[in-house]
N, C-alpha and C positions, 0 to 999 in steps of 0.2 A: 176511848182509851187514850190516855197522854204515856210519850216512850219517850225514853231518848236511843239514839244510836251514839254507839262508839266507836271511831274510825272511821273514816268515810272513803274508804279503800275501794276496788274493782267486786268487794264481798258485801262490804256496809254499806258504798251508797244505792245499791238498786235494792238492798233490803228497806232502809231508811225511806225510800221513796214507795217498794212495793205495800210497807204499813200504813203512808201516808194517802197513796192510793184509795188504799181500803175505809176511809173515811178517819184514820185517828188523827192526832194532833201531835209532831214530832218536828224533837229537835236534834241534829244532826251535831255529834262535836267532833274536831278534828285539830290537832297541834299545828298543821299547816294552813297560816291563813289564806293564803294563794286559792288552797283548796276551800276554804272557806266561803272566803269573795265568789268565788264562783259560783258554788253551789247557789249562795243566798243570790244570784243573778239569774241562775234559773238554767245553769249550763253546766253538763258535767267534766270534770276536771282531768275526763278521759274520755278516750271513743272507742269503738268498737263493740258497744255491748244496747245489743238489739233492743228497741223501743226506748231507753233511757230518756232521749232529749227529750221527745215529745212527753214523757208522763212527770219527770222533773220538772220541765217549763208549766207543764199546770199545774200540780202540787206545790209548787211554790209560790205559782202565780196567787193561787188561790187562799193563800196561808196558812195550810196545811203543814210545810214544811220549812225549817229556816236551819240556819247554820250556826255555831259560835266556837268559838276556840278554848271556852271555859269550860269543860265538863263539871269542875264539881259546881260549879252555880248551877249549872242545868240539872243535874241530878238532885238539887238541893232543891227545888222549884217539886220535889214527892211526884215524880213521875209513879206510873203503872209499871211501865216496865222500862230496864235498861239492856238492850243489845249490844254486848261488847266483842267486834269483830278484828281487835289490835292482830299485827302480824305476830305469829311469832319465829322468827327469825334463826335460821342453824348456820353454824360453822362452816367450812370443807367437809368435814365428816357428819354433816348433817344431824349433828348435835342442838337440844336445844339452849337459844341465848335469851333467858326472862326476863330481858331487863324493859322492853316494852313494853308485856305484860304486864309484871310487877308494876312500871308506872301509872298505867292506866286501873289498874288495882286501887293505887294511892289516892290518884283523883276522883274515882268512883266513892271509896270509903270516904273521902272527908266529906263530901256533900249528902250521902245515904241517909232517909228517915226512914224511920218504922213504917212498914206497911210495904217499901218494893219489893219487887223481883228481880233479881240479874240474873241476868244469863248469858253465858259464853258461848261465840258460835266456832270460834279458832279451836284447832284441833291438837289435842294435848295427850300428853302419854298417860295409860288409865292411872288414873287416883287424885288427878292434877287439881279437880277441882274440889276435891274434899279437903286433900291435904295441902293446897297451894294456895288457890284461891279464896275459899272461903272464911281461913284463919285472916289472910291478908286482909279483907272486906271487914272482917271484926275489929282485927287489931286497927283501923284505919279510922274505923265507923264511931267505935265504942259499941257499940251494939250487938245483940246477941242473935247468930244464926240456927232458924228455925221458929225461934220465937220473937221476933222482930223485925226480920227481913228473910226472902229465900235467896237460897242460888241453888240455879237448874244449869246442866249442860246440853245444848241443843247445836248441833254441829253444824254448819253449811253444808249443804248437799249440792251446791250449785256450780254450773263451769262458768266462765268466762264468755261473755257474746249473748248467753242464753240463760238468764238469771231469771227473769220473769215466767219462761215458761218451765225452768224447773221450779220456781216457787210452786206453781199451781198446779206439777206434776207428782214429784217424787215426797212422801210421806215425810212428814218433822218430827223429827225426833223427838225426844225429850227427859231427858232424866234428873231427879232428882234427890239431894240428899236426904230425905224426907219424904213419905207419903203426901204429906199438907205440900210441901213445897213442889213438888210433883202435879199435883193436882192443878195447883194455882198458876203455874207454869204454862199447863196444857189450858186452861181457860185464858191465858191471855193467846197465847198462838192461834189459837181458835178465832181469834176477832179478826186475825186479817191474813189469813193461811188459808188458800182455797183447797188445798191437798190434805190428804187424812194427815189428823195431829197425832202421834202414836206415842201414849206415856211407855217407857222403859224400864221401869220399878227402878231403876238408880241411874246416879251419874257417872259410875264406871259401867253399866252395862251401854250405854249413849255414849262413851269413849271411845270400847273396846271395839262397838258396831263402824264408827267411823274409820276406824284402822281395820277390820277388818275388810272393808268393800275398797280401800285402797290398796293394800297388801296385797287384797286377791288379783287385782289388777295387773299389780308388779310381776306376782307370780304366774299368772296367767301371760301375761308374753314373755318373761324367762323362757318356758316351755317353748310357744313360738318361736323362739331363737335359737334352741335348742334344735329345734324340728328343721330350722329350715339351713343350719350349718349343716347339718346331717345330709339332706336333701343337697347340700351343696356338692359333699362327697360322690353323692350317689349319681348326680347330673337327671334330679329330679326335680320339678316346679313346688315347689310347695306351698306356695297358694293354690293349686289344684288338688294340691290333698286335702288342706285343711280346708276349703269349701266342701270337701265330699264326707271328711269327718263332720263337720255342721250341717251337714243336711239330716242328721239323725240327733232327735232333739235333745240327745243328754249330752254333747258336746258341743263347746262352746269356745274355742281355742281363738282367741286373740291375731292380731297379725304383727310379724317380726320387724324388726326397723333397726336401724346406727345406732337409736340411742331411743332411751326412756327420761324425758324433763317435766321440770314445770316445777311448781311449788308443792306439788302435793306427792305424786307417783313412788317418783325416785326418795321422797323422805319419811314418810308416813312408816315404811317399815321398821326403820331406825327407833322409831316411836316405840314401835309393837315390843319390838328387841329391847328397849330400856326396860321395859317390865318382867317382859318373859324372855332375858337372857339366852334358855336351854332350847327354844325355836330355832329351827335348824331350814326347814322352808324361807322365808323370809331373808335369810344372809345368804342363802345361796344363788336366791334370784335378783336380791342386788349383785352379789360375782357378776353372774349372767350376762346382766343388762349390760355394766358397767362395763364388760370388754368390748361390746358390739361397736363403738365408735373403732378401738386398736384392728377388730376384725376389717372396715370396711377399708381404712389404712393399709392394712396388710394386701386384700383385695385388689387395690389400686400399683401397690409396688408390684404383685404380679403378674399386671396385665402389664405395667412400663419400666419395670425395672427400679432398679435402686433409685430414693427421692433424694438421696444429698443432693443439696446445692438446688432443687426444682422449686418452679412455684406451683403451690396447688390452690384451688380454690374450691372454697368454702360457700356452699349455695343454702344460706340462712341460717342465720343465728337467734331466732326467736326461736322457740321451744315447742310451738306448734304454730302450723301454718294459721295465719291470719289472725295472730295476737303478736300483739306485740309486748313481749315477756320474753325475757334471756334468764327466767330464773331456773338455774341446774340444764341450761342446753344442753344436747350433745354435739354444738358447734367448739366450746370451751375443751370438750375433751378431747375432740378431732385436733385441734389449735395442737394441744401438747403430742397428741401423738405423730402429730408430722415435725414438729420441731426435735421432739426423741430421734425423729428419721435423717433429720439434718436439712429437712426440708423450710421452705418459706411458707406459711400460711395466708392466705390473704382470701377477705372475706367481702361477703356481698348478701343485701334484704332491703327488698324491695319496701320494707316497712322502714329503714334506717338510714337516715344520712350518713354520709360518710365521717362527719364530726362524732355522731350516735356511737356509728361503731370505734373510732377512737378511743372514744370515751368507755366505751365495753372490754378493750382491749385489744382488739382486733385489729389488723393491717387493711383500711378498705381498699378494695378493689376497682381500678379503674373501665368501665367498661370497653373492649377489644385489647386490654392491655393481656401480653400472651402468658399463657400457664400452660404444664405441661400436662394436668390432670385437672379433674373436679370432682368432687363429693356432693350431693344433696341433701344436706342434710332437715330442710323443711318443709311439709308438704304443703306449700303457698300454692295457691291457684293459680299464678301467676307461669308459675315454672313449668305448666302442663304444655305451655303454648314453645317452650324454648328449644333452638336450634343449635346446630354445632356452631352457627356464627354467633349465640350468644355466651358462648364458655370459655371465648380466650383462645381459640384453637385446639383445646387439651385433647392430648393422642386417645384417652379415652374417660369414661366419668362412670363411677360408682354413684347408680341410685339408689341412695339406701331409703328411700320411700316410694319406690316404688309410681312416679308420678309422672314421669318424660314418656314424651311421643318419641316411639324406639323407631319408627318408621322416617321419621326427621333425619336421626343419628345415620341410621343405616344407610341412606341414599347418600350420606358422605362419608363412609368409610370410619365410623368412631363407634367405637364398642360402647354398650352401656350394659354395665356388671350390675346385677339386683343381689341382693339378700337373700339367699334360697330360690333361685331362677336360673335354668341356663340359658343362656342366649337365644335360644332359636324360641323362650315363651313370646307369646306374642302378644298377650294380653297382660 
């Protein structure tokens, strides 16, 4: 099979490489040449994501794989398939902006012959690709969808670090506007998809499914949160409940934290809500989420008193421990709610230069320089090992994940406040 990938993103290059793996013949396009040059050297343009270097460095070695900045000459070269993985990019209100999309639309259509298939793996609000996308691809192409070319929607299912082994784990989706385009979809995925290909009868039923398994997410530790402010009242552990509710297997409760990020969690419902408005779940557990940063803020003034004029610190600004992604942190929303407080923010990640976080917005934090409090807000590996001598002195530290040696804290006298835990948990 000859592909091309589009985007050659943290989504599209371990896709790009997991096809070329598989024995096809694929060319990678991306607007950044930076990322370009790299790729075509045989090194990916980022780290952190398990097995990449070594199977890039052979699939390119081998010329399997190569790089260009032209998509539509490459698409115009009648690939078998094209994988287009562009971001698509929201607001503050998590709205979406299609101007990436749309372009990569443009570039696709003008090099399109009769005979491919495209396929979108970025996650759109249902309809997106009957009504956005595949008008685009016409008006672009000249050419007539269903009878000249398909497009299928086949989502990413994959996180960040471990791309390869959900390739080979969780089932590909795949839906189409069309039975034929459907059909022909699931036979190219089929050549280099080690996990069941499962057609969807359509491209919004392949939407809907992808918003659904993120929504549920959201909503599933709203609830969490819910349980363990409760739990807070009551001076109950509520990781001890909700491990005793999961021990019976029709409950499946999530666990509570400061905050819900990333690209996908916190957004994805917003999505759901642009179609289905009258959904009432999904806007409540964004509320939810969305306060837990103000709650652990609030937690902290409790334990020290009013924060006008203090400095607090802020213990990670990636969005999950051991990526380095600031996208929708709940470090940006702690940031405002201690400056709401009158407070100084000042932040610190073990993955981030201090220039980094500069450049994020952030105040960095100089290490032993004094703070009167701390927040954790990532659960980096790294933080499991830290002491009261590495937070500044702070009178005490809200772990809002739940990840410090309390036994450190305690033999000098510094409270560490959990999310639904009272002090004396010990685990």
């Amino acid at each position: 099979m000859r592909a091309v990938v589009v985007a050659l993103g943290k989504m599209g290059l371990p896709v790009a490489t997991y096809m070329a793996r598989a024995g096809n013949e694929v060319v990678g396009c991306d607007i950044d040449t930076a990322t370009v040059d790299a790729v075509n050297a045989g090194r990916p343009p980022f780290s952190g994501e398990d097995g990449l270097d070594e199977a890039l460095a052979q699939v390119v070695g081998d010329g399997r794989l190569r790089a260009t900045s032209d998509t539509t000459a490459a698409v115009d070269a009648g690939p078998d398939l094209v994988v287009a993985v562009p971001p698509l990019h929201v607001d503050e209100h998590a709205q979406p902006d299609w101007r990436i999309v749309d372009a990569v639309c443009e570039a696709i259509g003008r090099g399109l012959r009769a005979g491919t298939t495209v396929s979108f793996e970025t996650t759109f609000p249902v309809g997106s690709t009957r009504e956005r996308i595949a008008p685009a691809l016409e008006a672009h192409s000249g050419l007539r969808c269903g009878d000249e070319f398909h497009v299928v929607f086949s989502p990413e299912r994959v996180s960040s670090g471990s791309a390869f082994r959900d390739l080979d784990t969780y089932p590909k989706l795949v839906g189409g506007l069309d039975a034929a385009g459907e059909q022909r979809g699931v036979e190219l995925y089929e050549q280099f998809v080690a996990a069941e290909v499962r057609a969807m009868g359509s491209a919004e039923a392949a939407e809907l499914t992808k918003l659904a398994e993120t929504t549920y997410r959201d909503i599933n530790i709203a609830y969490a949160n819910e349980l363990a402010r409760y739990a807070d009242r009551l001076g109950l552990d509520v990781r001890r409940v909700i491990d005793a509710a999961n021990s019976q297997p029709y409950s499946h409760v999530h666990s509570p934290g400061v905050a819900v990020g990333g690209h996908c969690i916190p957004v994805y419902p917003h999505f759901l809500l642009a179609g289905d408005p009258h959904a009432r779940l999904p806007r409540i557990g964004r509320e939810v989420n969305s306060a837990m940063p103000g709650y652990a803020v609030a937690l902290l003034a409790g334990e020290i008193g009013d924060l006008d004029g203090k400095r607090v610190l802020i213990l990670g600004v990636a969005y999950r421990g051991g990526v380095k992604e600031t996208a929708f942190s709940g470090a940006a929303a702690l940031r405002e709610e201690l400056r709401a407080r009158g407070a100084t923010p000042l932040a610190s990640d073990p993955l981030y230069s201090g220039t980094e976080l500069e450049a994020a917005g952030y105040e960095p934090w100089t290490a032993g320089e004094a703070v009167a409090g701390a927040i954790v807000q990532t659960d980096h590996e790294q933080y499991r090992t830290l002491g009261p001598e590495d937070v500044g002195g702070a009178a005490a530290v809200v772990d809002g994940r739940g990840v410090l040696d309390l036994a450190a804290f305690a033999a000098a006298g510094v409270p560490v406040l959990r999310i639904g835990r009272p002090r004396d948990a010990s685990r």
